[in-house]
C-alpha positions as CSV (number, residue, x, y, z in Angstrom):
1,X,-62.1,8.6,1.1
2,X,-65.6,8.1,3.1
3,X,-63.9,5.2,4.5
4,X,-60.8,7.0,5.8
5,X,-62.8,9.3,7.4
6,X,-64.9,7.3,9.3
7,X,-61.7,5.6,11.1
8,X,-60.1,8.5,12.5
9,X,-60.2,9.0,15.8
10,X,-62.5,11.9,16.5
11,X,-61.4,14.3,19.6
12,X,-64.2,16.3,21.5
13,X,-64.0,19.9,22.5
14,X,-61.9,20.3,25.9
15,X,-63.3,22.1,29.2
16,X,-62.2,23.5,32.1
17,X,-61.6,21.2,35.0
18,X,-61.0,21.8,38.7
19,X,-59.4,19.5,40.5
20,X,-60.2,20.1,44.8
21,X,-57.1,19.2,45.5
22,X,-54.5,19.6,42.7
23,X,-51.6,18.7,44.3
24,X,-52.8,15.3,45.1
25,X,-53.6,14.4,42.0
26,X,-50.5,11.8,41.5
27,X,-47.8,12.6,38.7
28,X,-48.9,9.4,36.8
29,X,-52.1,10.8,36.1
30,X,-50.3,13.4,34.2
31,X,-50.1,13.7,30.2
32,X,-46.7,13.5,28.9
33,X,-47.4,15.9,26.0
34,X,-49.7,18.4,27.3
35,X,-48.5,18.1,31.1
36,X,-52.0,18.0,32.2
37,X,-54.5,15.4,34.2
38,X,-55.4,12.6,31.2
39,X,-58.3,13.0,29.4
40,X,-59.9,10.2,27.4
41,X,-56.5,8.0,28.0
42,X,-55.4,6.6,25.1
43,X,-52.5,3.4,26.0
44,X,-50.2,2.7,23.2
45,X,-48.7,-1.0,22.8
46,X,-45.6,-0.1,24.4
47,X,-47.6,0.6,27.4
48,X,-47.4,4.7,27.1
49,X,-50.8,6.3,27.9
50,X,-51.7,10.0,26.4
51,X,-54.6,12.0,26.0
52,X,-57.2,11.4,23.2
53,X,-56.8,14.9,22.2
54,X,-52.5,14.6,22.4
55,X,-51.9,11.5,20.6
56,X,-54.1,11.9,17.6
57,X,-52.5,15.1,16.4
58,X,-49.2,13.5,17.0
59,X,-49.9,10.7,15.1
60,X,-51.2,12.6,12.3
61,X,-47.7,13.7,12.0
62,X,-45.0,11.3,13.1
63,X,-46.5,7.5,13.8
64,X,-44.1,7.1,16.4
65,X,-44.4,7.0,20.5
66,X,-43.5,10.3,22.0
67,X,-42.4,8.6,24.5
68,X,-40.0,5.9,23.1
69,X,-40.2,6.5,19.3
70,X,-41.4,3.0,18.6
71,X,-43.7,3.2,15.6
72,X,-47.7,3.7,16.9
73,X,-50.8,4.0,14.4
74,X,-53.7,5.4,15.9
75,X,-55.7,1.5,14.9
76,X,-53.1,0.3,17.6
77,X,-54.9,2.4,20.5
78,X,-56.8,1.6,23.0
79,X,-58.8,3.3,25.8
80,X,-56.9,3.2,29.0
81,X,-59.5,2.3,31.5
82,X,-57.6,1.8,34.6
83,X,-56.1,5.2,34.0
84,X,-59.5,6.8,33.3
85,X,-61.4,4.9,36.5
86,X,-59.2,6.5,38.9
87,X,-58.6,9.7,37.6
88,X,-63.0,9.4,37.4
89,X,-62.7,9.0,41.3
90,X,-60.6,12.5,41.9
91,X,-63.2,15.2,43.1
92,X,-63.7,17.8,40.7
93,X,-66.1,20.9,41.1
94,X,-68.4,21.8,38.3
95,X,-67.3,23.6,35.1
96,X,-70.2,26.3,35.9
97,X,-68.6,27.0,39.4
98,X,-68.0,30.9,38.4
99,X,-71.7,30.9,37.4
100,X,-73.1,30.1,40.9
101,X,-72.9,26.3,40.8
102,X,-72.0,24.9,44.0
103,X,-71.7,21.0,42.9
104,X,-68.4,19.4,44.2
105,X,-68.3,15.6,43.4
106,X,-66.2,12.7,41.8
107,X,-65.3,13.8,38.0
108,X,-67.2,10.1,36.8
109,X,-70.3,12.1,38.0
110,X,-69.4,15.7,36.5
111,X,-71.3,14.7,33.2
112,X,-74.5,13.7,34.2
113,X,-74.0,16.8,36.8
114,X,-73.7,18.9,33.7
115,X,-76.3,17.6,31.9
116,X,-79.0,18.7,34.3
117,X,-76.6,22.0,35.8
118,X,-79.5,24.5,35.9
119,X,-76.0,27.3,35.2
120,X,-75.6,25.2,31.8
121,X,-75.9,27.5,29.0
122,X,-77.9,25.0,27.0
123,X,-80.4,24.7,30.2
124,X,-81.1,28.0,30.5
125,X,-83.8,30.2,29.3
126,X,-83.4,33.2,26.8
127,X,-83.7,36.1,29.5
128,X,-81.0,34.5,31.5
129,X,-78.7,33.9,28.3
130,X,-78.4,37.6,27.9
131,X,-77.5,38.3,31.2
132,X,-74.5,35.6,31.3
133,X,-73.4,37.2,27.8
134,X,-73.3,40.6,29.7
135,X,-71.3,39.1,32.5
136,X,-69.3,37.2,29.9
137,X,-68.3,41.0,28.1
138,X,-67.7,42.1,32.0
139,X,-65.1,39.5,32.2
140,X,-63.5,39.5,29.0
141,X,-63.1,43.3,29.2
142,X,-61.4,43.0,32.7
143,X,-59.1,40.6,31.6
144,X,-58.0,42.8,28.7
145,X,-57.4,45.3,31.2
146,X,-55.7,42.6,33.4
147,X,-58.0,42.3,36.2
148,X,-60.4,39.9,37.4
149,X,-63.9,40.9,38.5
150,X,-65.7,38.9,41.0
151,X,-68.8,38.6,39.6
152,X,-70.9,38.4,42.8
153,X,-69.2,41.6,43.9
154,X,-67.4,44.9,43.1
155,X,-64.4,44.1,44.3
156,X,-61.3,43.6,42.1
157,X,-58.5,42.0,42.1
158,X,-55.0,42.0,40.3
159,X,-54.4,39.3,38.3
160,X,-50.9,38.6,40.3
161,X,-52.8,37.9,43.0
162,X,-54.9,35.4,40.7
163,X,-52.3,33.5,39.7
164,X,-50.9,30.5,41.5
165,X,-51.9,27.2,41.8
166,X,-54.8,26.1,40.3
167,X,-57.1,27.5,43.1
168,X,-60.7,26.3,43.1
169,X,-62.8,29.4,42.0
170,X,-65.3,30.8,44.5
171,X,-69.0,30.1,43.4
172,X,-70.1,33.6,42.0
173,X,-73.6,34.9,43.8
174,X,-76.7,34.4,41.5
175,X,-78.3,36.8,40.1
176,X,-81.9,37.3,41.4
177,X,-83.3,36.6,37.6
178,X,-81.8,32.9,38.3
179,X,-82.6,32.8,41.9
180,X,-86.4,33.2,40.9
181,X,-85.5,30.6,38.0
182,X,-83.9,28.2,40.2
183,X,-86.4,28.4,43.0
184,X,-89.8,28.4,40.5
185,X,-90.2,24.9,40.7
186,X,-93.3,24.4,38.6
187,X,-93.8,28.0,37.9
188,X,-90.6,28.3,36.2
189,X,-92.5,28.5,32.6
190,X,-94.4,31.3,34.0
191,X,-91.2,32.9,35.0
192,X,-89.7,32.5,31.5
193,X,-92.6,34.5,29.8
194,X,-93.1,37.1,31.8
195,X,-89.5,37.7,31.4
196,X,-89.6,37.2,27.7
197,X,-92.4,39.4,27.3
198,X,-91.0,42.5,29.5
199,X,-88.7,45.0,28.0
200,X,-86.3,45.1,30.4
């Protein structure tokens, strides 16, 4: 049973991406299951590609090709790394974008972007964690309403409006907290307890 385990496939956790230029981005470098830009392709023996986070589930339940409905076990998978190499060389803007994050780059980069984004959530301190779960709330309860806020501003807009092709989102204005944060250099540890310690 331990065994079994450790030879399935395991899928990570899916993001947000944003392409610069969607309508670019060829049609082959779409999944044919979930219609989107491949992630973590996957190329069957019959010479199918899908992504990682498709074809696992699918095989789970019918051990055939969606494609052609030749039989497929997940063993008989590879990682499609011609597939993955270009779609790495479309430009992408960061995840973090409607945090303030102004990086625009090729997606092979967006990881190592990510790992040192100062908008991260796991990079940033506690006093600036509670102020992105306030603007988190802000959001949510706009959308419920169905409106988007622009965080940097007051303005709103209608969610028709919104909609549309996948439009790059504009990079939301800092707030000064992170614009001290981002700017301390050295002193940011300073910054972090002075903030920690005040009440407000």
């Amino acid at each position: 049973m331990f065994k079994k385990r450790k030879a399935e496939v395991e899928v990570e956790e899916e993001e947000e991406r944003y392409f610069l230029n969607p309508n670019a981005v060829s049609r082959h470098l779409y999944c044919s299951v979930c219609q989107e830009v491949f992630i973590e392709p996957q190329r069957a023996p019959c010479g199918h590609s899908f992504c990682k986070k498709c074809i696992v589930p699918w095989l789970k339940r019918s051990k055939t090709c969606p494609e052609d409905r030749k039989p497929l076990q997940i063993h008989q998978l590879h990682f499609d790394f011609i597939l993955a190499n270009i779609i790495g060389d479309q430009m992408v803007a960061c995840p973090y974008r409607t945090s303030g994050c102004e990086f625009i780059g090729q997606l092979e980069r967006l990881t190592a972007h990510k790992k040192g984004c100062d908008f991260n959530p796991q990079n940033l301190p506690k006093f600036l964690l509670a102020n992105k779960e306030n603007e988190i709330k802000a959001v949510s309860h706009a959308h419920s309403e169905n409106k988007v806020v622009c965080l940097d501003t007051t303005s709103e807009v209608s969610s028709d409006e919104e909609e549309g092709e996948s439009s790059l989102p504009t990079p939301a204005k800092p707030s000064l907290k992170m614009r001290l944060f981002r700017n301390g250099g050295d002193q940011r540890q300073m910054l972090c307890s002075m903030f920690s310690n005040s009440k407000t």
